[in-house]
C-alpha positions in Angstrom: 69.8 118.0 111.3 68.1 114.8 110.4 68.6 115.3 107.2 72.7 115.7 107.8 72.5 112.6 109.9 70.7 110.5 107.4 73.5 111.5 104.7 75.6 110.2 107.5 74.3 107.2 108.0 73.9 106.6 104.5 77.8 106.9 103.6 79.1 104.5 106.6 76.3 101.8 105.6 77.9 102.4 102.2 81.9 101.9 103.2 81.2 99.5 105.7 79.0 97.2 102.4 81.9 97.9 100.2 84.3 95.4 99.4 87.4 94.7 97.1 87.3 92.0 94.5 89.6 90.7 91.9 88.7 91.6 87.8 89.4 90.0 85.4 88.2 92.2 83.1 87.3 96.0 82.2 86.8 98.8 80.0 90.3 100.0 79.5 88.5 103.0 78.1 87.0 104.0 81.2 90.5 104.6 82.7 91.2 108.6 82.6 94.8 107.9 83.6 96.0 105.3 81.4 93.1 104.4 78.8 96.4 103.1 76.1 97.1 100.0 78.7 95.4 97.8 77.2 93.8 94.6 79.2 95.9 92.2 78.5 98.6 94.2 80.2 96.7 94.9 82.9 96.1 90.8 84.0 99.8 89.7 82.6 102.8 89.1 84.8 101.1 89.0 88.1 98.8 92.3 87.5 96.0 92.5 88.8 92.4 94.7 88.7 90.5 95.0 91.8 87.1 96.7 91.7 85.6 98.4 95.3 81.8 96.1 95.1 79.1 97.8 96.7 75.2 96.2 95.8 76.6 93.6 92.9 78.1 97.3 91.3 82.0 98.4 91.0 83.0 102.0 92.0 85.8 101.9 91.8 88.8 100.6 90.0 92.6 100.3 90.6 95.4 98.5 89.0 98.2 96.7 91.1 101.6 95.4 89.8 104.4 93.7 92.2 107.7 95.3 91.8 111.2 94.9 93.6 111.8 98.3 93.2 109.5 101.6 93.1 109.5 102.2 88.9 109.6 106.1 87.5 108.0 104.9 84.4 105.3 102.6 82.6 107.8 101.2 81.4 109.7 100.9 84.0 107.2 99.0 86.1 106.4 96.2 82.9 109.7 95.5 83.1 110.4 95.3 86.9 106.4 93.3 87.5 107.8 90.5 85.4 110.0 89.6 88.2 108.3 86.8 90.2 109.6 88.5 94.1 108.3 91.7 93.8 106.8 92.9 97.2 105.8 96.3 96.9 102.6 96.8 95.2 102.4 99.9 92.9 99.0 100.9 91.9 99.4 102.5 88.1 95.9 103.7 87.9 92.4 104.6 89.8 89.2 105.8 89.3 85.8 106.1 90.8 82.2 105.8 89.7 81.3 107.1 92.8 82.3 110.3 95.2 84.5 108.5 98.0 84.9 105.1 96.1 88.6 106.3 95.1 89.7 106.8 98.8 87.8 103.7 99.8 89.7 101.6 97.2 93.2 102.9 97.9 91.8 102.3 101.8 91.0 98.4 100.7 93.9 97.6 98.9 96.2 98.4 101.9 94.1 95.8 103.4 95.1 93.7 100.9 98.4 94.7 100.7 99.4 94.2 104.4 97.6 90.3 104.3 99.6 89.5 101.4 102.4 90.9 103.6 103.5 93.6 101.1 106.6 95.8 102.3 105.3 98.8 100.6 102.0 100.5 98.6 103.1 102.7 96.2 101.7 104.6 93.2 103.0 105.7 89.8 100.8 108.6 89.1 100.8 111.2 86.7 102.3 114.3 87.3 98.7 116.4 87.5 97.5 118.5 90.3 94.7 116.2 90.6 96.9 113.1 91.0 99.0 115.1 94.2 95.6 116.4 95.5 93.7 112.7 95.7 96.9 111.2 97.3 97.7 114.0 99.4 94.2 114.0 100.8 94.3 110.6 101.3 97.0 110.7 103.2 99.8 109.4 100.9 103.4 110.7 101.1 105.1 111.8 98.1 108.4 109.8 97.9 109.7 110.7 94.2 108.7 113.4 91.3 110.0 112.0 87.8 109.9 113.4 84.3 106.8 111.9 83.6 104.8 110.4 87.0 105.2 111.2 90.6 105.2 108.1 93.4 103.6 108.7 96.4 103.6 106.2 99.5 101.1 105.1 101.8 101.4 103.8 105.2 100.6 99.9 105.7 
């Protein structure tokens, strides 16, 4: 029993030390969902990379972009970021270093999200069980299923 409430204690002193900071760069090649995108991309038109920071380390990663309207594509969403009034926030890609740094992320940027007074978080995920299983879990609604990506929407 002490034992289970040390593991516990160990993962809210963890989420309650996290925090999300701005990148300015990464590894693209780290990214299992969309390694091609290279950085420049990633930091152009408004992008941005956050990191989850926990002990001077990052997590966990995501990529934002601001868009009128919720893209079905990549390309799509280049296109649609380079508008200066996008408010909803589509996050194109995540990934953890660490077990619970992906939910924790997704967690921190609708934090973000509802300070910068963003009307919607949205993703543009692949379409892969994995993808529908993290947001699903995470309590994200699926909103669209495309050719090539599914969006799913989460509550701010």
């Amino acid at each position: 029993m002490k034992k289970y409430k040390n593991t516990i204690d160990d993962f809210f002193k963890w989420v309650k030390g996290t925090e999300l900071v701005e990148l300015t760069t990464i590894d693209t090649n780290e990214d299992p969902v969309r390694p091609e995108l290279d950085l420049s991309f990633r930091i152009t038109h408004g992008r941005k990379i956050f990191g989850l920071k926990y002990n001077n380390e990052i997590e966990a990663i995501v990529c934002v972009a601001m868009c009128p309207e919720v893209p079905f594509t990549v390309r799509e969403m280049d296109y649609m970021s380079r508008v200066k009034d996008g408010d909803i926030a589509i996050a194109y890609t995540v990934w953890s270093r660490k077990r619970g740094a992906g939910r924790e992320i997704i967690q921190k940027l609708g934090d973000w999200a509802k300070k910068q007074e963003v009307k919607r978080l949205v993703t543009l995920s692949p379409l892969t069980p994995m993808a529908t299983h993290f947001h699903i879990k995470n309590g994200a609604k699926q909103v669209h299923i495309n050719d090539e990506t599914q969006n799913f929407e989460y509550k701010l």
